[in-house]
N, C-alpha and C positions, 0 to 999 in steps of 0.2 A: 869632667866629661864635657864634652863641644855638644853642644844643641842649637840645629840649624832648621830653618823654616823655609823648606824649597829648596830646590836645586840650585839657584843663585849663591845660595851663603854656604857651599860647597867649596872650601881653600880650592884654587888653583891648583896649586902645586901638590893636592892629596893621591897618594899611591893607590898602588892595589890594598883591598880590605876585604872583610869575611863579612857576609850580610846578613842580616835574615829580616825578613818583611812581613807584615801583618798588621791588622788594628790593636790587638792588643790589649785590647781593654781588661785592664784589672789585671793584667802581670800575676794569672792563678800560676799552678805548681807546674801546669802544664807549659803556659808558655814559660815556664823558669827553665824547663826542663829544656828547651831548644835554646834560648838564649844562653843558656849555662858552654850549650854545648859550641853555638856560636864564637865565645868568647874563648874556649878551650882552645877551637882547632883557630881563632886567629894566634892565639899564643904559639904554639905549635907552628903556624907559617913565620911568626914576626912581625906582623901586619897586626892593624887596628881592628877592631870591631864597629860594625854600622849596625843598629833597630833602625827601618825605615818603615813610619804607620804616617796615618792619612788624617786630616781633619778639615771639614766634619768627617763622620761617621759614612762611607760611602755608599750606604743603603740609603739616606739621608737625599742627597742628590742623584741616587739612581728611581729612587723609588717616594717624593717627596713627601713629607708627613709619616715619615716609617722608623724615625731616629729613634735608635734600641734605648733603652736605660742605660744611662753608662756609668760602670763599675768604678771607675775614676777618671777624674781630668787629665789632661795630655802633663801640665807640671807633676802629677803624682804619680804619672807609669815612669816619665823621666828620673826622677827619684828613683824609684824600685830599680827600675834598670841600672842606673851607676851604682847599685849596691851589690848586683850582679857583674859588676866590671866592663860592662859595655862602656866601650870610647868614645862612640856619636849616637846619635838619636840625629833621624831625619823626620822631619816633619811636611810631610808633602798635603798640601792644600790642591784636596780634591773637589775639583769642579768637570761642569757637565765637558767641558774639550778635553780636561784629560781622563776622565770617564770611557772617553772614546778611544784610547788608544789602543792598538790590538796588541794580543801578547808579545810577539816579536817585537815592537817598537817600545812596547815600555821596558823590555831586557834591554836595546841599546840604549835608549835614553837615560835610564836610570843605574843601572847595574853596569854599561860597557863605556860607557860615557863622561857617567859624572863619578863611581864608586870604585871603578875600575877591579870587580869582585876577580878576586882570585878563589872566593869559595863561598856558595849560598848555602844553609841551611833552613830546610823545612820543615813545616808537620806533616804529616800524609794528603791532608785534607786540601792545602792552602792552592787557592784558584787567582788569577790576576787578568789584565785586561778588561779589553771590552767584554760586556754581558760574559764576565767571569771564564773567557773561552779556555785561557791558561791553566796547566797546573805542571806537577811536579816533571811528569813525565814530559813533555815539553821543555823546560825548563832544563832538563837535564840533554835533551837534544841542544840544544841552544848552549849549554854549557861547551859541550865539547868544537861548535863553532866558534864561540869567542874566549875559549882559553879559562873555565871556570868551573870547576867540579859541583857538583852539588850532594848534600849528604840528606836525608830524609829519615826526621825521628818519632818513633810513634809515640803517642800522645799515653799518659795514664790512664788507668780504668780508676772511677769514682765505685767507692761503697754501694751499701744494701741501700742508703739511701737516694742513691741517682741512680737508680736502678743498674750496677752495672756499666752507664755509660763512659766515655771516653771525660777526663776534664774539659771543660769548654764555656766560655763566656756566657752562652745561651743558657748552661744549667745552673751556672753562680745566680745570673738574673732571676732564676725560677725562683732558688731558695730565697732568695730575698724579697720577691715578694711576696712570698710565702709567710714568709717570717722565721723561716729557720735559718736564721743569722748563724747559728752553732754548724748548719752540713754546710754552708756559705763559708766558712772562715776555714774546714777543710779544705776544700775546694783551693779557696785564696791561698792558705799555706798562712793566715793573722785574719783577726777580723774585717769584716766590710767596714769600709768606713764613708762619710760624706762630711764635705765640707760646705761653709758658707760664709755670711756676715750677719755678726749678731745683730738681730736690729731691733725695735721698741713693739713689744705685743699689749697685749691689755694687762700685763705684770699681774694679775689675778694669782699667778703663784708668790709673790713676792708676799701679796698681804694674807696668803695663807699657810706662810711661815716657809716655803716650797721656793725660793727665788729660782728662775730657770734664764739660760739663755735661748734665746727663739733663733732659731739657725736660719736664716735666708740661704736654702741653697743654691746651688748653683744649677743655671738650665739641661735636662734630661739625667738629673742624677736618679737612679738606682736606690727608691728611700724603701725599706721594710714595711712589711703590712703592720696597719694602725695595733698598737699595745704597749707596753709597757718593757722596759729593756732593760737588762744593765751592762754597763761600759766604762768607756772614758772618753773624758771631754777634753781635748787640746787645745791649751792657748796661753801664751807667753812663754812657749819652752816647757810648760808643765803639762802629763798628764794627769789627770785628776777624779778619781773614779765620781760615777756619772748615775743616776736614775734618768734616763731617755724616755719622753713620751712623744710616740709618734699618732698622729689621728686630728681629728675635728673639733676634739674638747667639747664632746656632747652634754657635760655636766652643765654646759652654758649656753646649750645650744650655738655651736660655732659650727663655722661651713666651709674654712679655709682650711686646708691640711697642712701640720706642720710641725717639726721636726724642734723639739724642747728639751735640754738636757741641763738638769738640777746636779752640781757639783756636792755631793755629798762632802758636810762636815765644812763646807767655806762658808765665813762669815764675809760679807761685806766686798765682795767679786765686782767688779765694775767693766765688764766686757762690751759694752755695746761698742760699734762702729768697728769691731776686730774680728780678724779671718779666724776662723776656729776650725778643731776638725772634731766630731765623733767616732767612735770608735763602738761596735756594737757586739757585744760579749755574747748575750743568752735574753732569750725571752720570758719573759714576766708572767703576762697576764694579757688577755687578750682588752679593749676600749670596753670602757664602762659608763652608765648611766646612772647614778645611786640615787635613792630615796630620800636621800638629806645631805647636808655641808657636812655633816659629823661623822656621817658614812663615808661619805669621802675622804676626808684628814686619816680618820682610820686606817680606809686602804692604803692611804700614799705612806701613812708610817711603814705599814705592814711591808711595800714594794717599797721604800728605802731602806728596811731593815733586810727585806732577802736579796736587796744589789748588794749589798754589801759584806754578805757572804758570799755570796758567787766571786766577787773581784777579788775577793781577799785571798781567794784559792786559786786566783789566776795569775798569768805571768802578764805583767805592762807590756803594752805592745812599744817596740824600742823603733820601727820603721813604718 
């Protein structure tokens, strides 16, 4: 799969292709369900498939200090989408000038210009241009001036736990920080997951027989509410099922939030300085403060002994 940053690292000489545009964040079932469908009718014409999303976050520079939680980094939607068969991924770096452009001008610019679309696909919902003036219906006006059909798919309806709503980015965020990592990974279609670099904490679990890695994550990720989890922890090619503690580490009175996951049953794991990823299964137990060190060791058996049924009856996450 081609992955270009901007409209410059656009081959010259690329044809007509099937587009569909959005932020995208977290690649749930819904946006699976349009890019699936994306990638069909380019099959179908002969032509390639383009995802074009934005970064940053375009709320972010419309609106400063407002950047959502995000579900995943722009490498790990790129990912998901070449598992979907999407051909390019564009990546357009949004700023406040092209913030400004009206809807007509970002269809020649980007879609007549550089993608040269013979067919966009949408959700119902999706709005573009300046102060979001664009949408579907527009789009489909504009289609039949520059020679580009456009197809509009509705989006799934979420369970009793999203009450009924459509899939959508907004509601994955909820459950997550929530803590309902389990209606989150509905949602997604696999668990949330967050990445980072392991880096040196106070190893306080090391010498209570609990080694963790401390995940530095990555800026505006998407972390679940402070408890206890279980998962898997990614790194060297292996998943590794996980006891996950997200929170402050009140037993020590700590004040930085942060994301620790103890690889169940590894002896002697040497992770620091390496990218890693979490993967979060089901929730534990809500952050606790115990009465004693002995109370504590207690609980962490107890939460490594019921991660460890929950995983075992789960499927590895394989993307």
């Amino acid at each position: 799969m081609q992955r270009w940053r901007g409209l410059e690292d656009i081959p010259q000489d690329w044809g007509r292709s099937v587009v569909t545009i959005g932020s995208y964040d977290g690649v749930h079932r819904g946006h699976q369900l349009i890019i699936r469908r994306a990638v069909e009718r380019a099959r179908e014409l002969g032509v390639p498939s383009v995802v074009v999303t934005f970064d940053p976050h375009p709320s972010e520079v419309v609106r400063p200090g407002s950047h959502p939680p995000l579900l995943a980094p722009h490498h790990r939607r790129a990912d998901l989408m070449a598992q979907l068969g999407v051909d390019a991924v564009l990546i357009l770096p949004f700023t406040t000038e092209f913030s400004r452009l009206s809807p007509a001008d970002f269809v020649v610019k980007v879609l007549v210009d550089k993608l040269h679309a013979k067919a966009v696909v949408e959700g119902p919902n999706f709005r573009f241009g300046h102060k979001a003036a664009g949408n579907v219906e527009f789009l489909a006006e504009q289609g039949k001036v520059y020679d580009f059909e456009v197809e509009v798919i509705d989006l799934y309806v979420y369970g009793e736990a999203g009450g009924g709503q459509p899939f959508s980015s907004t509601l994955t965020r909820r459950l997550v920080t929530e803590g309902d990592v389990e209606g989150a990974a509905e949602v997604l279609g696999r668990p949330h997951r967050v990445e980072g670099v392991v880096v040196r904490g106070a190893q306080r679990g090391r010498e209570l027989g609990f080694p963790t890695a401390n995940v530095e994550t990555l800026p505006h990720t998407a972390i679940p509410a402070d408890g206890v989890y279980a998962g898997w922890l990614h790194a060297q090619g292996e998943a590794m099922p996980a006891a996950i503690s997200v929170g402050t580490n009140p037993q020590f009175d700590g004040t930085e939030r942060t994301v620790e996951a103890y690889a169940i049953d590894r002896v002697g794991l040497d992770l620091y300085g390496l990218h890693v990823a979490v993967d979060f299964l089901a929730y534990v137990r809500g952050q606790e403060k115990f009465d004693s060190l002995e109370a504590l060791l207690e609980a962490m058996a107890g939460d490594v002994k019921r991660c460890r049924e929950l995983i075992g009856a789960a499927e590895v996450p394989t993307v």
